[in-house]
Steps between C-alpha positions, in 0.01 A plus 500: 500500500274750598281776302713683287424913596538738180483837421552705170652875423549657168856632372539716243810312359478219232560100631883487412546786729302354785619189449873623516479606848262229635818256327752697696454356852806601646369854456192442679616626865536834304125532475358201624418608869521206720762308291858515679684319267434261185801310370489321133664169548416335141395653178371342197552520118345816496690691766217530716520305890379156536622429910499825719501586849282732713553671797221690571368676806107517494399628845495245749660255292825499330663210349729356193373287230595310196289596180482348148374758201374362195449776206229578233697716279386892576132371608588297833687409760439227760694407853462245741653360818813215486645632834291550790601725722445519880169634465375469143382174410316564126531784271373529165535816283465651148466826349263484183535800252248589251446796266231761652233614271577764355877468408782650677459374844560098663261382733725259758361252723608377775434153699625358802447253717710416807460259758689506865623304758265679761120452510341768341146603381446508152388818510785682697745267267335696207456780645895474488535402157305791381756733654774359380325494137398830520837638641660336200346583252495885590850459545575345167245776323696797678830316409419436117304859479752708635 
């Protein structure tokens, strides 16, 4: 697997918020830009998604995928590929939440790393991990915020 990309925002909400609407993936096409449709097909003891599908459209590519989640209580949550899809290959994810000094305000960080059928430059594969990053995690700060 490739270099995982990351990227952090602060939201002024506490982790069980945050962590309540990164846990509700079949919401995520309502502020998730990019993501067309994610279906929970499994959940475990604690009612949040173990197997999930992903039909995204990122740009050039678009493409459906099989992901397993495992969860770190209201401090993490991890995903990687079990279903390739026609163009995605790898994918690793997680979303690591820790208080911000101060009090009051999460900082959330976000790492990807995605590898695809097609040759690609590390850079320009980055380059497109960082957008997606960054696009989600302003979504999910203007979702949780407002």
């Amino acid at each position: 697997m490739a270099d995982r990309t990351s990227s952090s925002i602060t939201v002024k909400a506490g982790k069980a918020e945050i962590m309540a609407v990164i846990a509700d993936l079949e919401a995520y096409p309502k502020w998730a830009s990019g993501i067309r449709d994610l279906t929970v097909q499994e959940t475990g003891a604690d009612g949040r998604a173990r197997l999930a599908r992903l039909t995204f459209d990122g740009g050039p590519f678009s493409d459906t995928v099989g992901l397993r989640y495992d969860w770190s209580g209201d401090d993490e949550a991890h995903w990687e590929l079990v279903e390739q899809g026609s163009v995605v290959t790898g994918l690793h994810g997680s979303y690591i939440l820790a208080e911000a000094p101060g009090g009051g305000e999460v900082e959330v960080t976000y790492e990807l790393a995605v590898d695809v059928r097609v040759p690609m430059i590390g850079m320009v594969r980055r380059k497109g991990e960082k957008r997606i990053i960054d696009s989600a995690l302003k979504g999910l700060k203007r979702h949780v915020e407002g």
